[in-house]
Gaussian input, Z-matrix of N, CA and C with variables (Angstrom, degrees):
# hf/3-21g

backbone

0 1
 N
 C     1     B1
 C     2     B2     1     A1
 N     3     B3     2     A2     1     D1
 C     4     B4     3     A3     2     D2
 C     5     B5     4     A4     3     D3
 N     6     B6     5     A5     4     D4
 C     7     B7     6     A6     5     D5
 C     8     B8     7     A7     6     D6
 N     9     B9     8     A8     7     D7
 C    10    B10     9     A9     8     D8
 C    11    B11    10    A10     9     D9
 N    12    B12    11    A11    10    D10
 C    13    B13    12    A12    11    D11
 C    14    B14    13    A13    12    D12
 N    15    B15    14    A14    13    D13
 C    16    B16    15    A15    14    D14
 C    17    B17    16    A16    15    D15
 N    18    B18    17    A17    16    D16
 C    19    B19    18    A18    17    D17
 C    20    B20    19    A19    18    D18
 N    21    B21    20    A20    19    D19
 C    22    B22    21    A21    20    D20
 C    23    B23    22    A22    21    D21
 N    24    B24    23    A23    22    D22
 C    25    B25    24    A24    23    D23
 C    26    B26    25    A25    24    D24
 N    27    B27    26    A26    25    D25
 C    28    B28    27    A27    26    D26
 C    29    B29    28    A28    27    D27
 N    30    B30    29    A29    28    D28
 C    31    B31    30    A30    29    D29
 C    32    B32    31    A31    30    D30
 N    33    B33    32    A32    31    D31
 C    34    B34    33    A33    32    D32
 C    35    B35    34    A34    33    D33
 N    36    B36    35    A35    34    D34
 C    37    B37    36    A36    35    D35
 C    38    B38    37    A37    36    D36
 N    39    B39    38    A38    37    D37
 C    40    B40    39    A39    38    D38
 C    41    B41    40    A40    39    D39
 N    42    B42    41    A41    40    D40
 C    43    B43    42    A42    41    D41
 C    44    B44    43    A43    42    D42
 N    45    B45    44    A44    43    D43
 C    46    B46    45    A45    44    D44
 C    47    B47    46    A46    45    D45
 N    48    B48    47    A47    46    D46
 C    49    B49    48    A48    47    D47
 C    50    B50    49    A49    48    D48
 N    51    B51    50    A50    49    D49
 C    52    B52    51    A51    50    D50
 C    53    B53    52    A52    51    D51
 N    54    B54    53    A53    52    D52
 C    55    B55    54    A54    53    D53
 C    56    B56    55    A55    54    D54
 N    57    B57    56    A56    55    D55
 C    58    B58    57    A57    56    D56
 C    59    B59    58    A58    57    D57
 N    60    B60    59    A59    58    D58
 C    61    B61    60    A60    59    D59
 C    62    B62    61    A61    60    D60
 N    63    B63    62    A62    61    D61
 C    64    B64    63    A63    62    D62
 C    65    B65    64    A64    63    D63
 N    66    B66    65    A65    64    D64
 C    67    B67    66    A66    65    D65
 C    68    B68    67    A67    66    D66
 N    69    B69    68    A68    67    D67
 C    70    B70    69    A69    68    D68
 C    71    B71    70    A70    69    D69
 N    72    B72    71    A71    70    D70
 C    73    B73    72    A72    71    D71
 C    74    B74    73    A73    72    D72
 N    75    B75    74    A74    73    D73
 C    76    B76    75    A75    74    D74
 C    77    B77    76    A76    75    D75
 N    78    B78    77    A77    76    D76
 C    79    B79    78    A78    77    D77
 C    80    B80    79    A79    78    D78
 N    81    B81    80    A80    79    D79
 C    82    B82    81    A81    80    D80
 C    83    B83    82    A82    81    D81
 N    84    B84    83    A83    82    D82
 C    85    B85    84    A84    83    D83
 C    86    B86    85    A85    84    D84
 N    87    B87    86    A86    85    D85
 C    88    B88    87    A87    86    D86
 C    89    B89    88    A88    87    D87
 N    90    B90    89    A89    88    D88
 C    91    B91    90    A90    89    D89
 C    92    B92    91    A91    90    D90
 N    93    B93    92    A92    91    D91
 C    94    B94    93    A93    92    D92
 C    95    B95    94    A94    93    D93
 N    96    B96    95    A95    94    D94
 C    97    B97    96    A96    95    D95
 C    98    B98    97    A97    96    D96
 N    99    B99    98    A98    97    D97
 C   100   B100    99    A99    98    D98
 C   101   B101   100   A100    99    D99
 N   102   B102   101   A101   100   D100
 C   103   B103   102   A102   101   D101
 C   104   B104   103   A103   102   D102
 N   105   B105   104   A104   103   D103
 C   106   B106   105   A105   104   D104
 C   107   B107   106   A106   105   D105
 N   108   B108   107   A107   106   D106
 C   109   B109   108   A108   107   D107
 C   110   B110   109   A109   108   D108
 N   111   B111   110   A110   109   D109
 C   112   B112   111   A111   110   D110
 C   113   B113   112   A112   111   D111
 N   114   B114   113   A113   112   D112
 C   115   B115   114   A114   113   D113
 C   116   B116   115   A115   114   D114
 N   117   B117   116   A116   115   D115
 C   118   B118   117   A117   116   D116
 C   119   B119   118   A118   117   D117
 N   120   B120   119   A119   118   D118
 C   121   B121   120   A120   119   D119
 C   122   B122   121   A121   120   D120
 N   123   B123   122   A122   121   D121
 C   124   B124   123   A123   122   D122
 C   125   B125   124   A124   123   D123
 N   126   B126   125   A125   124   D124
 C   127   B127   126   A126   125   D125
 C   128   B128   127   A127   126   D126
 N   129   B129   128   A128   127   D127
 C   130   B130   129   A129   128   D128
 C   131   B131   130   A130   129   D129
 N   132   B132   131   A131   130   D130
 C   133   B133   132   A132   131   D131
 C   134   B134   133   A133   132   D132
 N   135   B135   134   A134   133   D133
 C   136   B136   135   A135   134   D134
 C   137   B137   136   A136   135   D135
 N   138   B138   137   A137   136   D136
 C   139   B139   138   A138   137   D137
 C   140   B140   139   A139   138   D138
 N   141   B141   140   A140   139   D139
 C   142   B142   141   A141   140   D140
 C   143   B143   142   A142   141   D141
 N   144   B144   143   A143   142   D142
 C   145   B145   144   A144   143   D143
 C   146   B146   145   A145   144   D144
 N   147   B147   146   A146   145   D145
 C   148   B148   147   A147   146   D146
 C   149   B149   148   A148   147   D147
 N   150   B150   149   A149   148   D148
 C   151   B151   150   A150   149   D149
 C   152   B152   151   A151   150   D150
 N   153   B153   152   A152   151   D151
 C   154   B154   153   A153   152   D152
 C   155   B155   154   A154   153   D153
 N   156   B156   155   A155   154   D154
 C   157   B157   156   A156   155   D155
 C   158   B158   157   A157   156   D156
 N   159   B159   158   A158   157   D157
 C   160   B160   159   A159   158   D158
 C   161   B161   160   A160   159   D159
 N   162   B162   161   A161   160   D160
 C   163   B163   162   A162   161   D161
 C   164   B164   163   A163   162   D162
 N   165   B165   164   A164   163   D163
 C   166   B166   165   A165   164   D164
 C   167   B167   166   A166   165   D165
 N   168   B168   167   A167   166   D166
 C   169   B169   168   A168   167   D167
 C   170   B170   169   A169   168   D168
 N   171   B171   170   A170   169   D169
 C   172   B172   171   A171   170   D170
 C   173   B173   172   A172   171   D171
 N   174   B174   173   A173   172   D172
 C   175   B175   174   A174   173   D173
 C   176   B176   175   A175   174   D174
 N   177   B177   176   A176   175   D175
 C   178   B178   177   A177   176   D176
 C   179   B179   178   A178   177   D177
 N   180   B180   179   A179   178   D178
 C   181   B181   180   A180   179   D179
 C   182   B182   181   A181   180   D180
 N   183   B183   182   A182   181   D181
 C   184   B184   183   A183   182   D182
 C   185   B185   184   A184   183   D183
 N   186   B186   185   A185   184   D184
 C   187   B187   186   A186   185   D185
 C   188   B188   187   A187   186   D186
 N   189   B189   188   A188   187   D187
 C   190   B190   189   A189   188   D188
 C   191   B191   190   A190   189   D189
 N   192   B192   191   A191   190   D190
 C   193   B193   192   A192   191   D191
 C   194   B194   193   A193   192   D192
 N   195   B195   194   A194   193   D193
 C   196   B196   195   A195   194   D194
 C   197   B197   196   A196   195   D195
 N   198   B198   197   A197   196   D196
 C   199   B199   198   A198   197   D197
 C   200   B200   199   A199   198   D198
 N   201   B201   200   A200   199   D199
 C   202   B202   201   A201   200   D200
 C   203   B203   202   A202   201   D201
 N   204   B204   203   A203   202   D202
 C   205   B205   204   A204   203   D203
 C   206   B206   205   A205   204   D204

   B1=1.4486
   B2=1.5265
   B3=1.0913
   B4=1.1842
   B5=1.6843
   B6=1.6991
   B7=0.7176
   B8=1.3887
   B9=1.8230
   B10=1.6441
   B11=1.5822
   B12=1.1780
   B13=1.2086
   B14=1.0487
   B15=1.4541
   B16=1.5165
   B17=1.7866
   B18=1.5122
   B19=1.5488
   B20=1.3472
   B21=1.7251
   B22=1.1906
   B23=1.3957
   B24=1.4802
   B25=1.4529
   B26=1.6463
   B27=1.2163
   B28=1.6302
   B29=1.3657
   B30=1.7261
   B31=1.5530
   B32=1.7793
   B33=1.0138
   B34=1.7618
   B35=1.2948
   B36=1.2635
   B37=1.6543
   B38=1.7971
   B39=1.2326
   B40=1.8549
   B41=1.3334
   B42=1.6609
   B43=1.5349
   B44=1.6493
   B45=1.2020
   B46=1.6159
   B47=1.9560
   B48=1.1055
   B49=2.0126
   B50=1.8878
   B51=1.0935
   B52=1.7430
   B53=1.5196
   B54=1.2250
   B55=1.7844
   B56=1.0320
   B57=1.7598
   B58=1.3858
   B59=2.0793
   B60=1.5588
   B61=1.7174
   B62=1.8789
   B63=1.7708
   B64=1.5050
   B65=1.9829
   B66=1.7066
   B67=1.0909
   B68=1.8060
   B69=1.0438
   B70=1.6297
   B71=1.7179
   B72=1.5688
   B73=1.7719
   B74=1.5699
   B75=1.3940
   B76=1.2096
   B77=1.7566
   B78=1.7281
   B79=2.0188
   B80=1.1059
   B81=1.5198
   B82=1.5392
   B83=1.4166
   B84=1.5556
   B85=1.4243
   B86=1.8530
   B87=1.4129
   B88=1.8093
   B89=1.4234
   B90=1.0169
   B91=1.7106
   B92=1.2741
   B93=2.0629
   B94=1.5486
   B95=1.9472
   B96=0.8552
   B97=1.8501
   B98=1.1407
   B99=1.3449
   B100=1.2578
   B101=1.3707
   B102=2.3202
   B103=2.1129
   B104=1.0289
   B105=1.2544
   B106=1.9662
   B107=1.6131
   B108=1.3980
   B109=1.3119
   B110=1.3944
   B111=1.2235
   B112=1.6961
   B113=1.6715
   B114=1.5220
   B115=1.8441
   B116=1.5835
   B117=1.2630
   B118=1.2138
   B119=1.7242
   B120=1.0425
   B121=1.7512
   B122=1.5922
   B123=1.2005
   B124=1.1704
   B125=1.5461
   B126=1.1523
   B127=1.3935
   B128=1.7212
   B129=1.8029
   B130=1.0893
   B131=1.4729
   B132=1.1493
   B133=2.0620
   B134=0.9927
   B135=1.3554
   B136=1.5318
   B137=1.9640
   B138=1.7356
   B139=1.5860
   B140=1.5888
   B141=1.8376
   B142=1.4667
   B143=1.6408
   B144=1.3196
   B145=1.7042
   B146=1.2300
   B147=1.3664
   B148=1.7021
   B149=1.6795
   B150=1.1047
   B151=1.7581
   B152=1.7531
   B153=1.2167
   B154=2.0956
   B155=1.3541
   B156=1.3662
   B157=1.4331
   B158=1.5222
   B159=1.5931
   B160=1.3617
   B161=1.3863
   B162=1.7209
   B163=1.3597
   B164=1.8460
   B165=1.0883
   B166=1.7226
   B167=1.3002
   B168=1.7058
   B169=1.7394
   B170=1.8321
   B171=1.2948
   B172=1.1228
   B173=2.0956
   B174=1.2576
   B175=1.7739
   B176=1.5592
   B177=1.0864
   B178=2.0889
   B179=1.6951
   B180=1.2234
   B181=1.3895
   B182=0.8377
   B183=1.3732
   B184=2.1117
   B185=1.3265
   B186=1.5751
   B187=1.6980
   B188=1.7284
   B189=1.0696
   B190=2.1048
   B191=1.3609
   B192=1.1290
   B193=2.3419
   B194=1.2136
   B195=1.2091
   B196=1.3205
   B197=1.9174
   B198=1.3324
   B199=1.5368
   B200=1.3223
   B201=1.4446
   B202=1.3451
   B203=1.5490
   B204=1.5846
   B205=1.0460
   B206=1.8771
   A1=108.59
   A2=137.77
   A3=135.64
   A4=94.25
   A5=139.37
   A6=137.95
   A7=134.78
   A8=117.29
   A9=105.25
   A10=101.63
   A11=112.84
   A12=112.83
   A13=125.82
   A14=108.71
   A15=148.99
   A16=94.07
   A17=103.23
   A18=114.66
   A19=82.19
   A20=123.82
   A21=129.44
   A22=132.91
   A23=144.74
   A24=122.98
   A25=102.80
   A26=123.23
   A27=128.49
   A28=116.95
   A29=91.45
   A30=118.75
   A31=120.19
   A32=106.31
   A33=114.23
   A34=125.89
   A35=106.19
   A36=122.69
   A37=101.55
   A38=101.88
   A39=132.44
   A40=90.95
   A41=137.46
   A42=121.16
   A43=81.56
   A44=129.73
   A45=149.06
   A46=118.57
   A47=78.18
   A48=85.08
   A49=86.02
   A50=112.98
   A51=138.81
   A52=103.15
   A53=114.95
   A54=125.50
   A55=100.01
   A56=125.92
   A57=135.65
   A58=89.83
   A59=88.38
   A60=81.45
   A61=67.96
   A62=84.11
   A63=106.78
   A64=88.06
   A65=118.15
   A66=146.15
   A67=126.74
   A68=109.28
   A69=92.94
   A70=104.30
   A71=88.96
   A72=109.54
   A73=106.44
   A74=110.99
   A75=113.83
   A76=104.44
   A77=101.71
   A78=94.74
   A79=117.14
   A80=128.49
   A81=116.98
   A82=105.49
   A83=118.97
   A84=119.64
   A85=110.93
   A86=103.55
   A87=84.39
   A88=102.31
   A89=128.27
   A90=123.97
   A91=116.32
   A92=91.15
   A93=75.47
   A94=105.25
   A95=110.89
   A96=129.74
   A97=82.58
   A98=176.21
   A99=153.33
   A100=122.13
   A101=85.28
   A102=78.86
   A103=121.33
   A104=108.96
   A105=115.02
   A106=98.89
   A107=117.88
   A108=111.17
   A109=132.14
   A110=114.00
   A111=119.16
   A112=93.39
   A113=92.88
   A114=112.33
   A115=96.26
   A116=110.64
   A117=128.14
   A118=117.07
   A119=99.05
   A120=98.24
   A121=137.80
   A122=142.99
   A123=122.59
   A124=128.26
   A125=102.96
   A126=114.67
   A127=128.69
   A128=105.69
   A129=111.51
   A130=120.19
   A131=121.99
   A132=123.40
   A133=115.33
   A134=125.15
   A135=120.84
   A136=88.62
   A137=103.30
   A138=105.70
   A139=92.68
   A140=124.70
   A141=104.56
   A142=122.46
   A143=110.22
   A144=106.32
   A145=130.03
   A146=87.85
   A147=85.73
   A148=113.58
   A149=113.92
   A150=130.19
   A151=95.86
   A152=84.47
   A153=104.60
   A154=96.81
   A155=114.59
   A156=134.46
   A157=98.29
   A158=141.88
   A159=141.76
   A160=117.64
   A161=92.96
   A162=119.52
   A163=115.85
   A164=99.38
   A165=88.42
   A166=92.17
   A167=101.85
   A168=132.01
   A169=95.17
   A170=108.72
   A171=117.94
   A172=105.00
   A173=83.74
   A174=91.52
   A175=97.63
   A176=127.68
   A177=127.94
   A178=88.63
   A179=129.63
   A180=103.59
   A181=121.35
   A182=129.54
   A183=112.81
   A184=115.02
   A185=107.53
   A186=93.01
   A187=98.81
   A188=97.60
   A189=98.06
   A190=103.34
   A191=102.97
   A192=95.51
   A193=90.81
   A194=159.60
   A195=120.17
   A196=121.40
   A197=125.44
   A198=137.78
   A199=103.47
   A200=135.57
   A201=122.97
   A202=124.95
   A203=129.09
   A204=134.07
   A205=104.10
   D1=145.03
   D2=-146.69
   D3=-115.74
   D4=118.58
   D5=149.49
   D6=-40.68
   D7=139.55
   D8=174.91
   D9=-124.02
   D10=154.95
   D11=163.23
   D12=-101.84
   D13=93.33
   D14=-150.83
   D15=-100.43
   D16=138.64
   D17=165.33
   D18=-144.56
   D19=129.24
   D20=122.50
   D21=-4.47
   D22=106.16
   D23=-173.70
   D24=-83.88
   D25=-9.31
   D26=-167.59
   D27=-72.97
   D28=-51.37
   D29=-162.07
   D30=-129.90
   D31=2.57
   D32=-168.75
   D33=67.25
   D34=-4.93
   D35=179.46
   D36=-46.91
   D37=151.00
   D38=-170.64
   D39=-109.39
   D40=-53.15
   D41=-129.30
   D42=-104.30
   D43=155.26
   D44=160.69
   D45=-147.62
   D46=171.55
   D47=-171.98
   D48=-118.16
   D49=146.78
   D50=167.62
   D51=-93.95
   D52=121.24
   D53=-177.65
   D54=-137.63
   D55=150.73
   D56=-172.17
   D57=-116.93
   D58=164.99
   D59=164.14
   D60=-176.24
   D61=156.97
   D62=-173.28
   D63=-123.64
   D64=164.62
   D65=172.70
   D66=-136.72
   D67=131.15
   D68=159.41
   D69=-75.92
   D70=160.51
   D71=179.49
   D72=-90.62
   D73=-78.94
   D74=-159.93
   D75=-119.40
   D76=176.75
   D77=172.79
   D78=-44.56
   D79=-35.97
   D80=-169.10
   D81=-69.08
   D82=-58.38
   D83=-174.16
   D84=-47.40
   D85=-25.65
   D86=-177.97
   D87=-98.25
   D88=-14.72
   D89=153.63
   D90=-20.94
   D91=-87.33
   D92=-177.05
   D93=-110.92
   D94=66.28
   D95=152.21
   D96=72.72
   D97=111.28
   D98=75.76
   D99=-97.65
   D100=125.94
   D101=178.06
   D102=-97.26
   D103=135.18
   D104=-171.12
   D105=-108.28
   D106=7.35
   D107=148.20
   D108=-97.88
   D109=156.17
   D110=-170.89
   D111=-145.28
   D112=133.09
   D113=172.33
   D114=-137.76
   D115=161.35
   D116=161.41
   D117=-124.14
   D118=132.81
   D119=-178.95
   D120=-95.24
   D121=116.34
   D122=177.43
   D123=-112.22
   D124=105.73
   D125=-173.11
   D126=-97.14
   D127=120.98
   D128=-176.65
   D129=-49.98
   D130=145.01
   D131=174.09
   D132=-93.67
   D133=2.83
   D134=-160.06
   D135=-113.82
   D136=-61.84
   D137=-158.51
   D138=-121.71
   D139=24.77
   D140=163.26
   D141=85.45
   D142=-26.89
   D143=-174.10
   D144=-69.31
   D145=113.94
   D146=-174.23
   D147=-81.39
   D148=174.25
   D149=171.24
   D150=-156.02
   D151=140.04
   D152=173.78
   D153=-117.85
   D154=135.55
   D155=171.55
   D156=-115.02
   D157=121.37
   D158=141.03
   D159=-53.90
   D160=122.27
   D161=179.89
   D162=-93.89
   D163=168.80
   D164=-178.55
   D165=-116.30
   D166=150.04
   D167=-169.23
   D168=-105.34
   D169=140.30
   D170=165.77
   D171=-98.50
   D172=146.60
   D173=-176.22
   D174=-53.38
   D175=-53.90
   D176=-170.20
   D177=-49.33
   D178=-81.04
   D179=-176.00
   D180=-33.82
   D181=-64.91
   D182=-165.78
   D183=-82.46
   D184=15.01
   D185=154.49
   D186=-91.76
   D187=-35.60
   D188=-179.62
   D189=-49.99
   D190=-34.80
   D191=-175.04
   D192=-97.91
   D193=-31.94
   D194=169.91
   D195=-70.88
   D196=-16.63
   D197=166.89
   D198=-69.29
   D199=-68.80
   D200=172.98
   D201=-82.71
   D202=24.17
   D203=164.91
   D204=66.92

């Protein structure tokens, strides 16, 4: 897992957790359910704050989420 050198902007905190979360983009994608968005999250341990950074989707995934819904 690739370390960041992460400071909290809230609290000065060092330690955080790495979280994924997916989105639909546009009308078609929430049609038929597929998220063609990608974020990654970094969340403080001390006071909770999150921040989402957008990640980039390769096309083979969002044909995989639209086949298994």
């Amino acid at each position: 897992m690739k370390t960041l050198n992460y400071t909290c902007p809230k609290c000065d905190n060092h330690s955080y957790t790495l979280g994924q979360m997916r989105a639909t983009g546009g009308t078609l994608s929430k049609i038929f359910d597929v998220q063609t968005e990608k974020y990654t999250s970094v969340t403080c341990k001390r006071c909770t704050y999150t921040e989402f950074y957008k990640t980039k989707t390769s096309g083979l995934s969002n044909v995989f989420d639209f086949f298994t819904g």
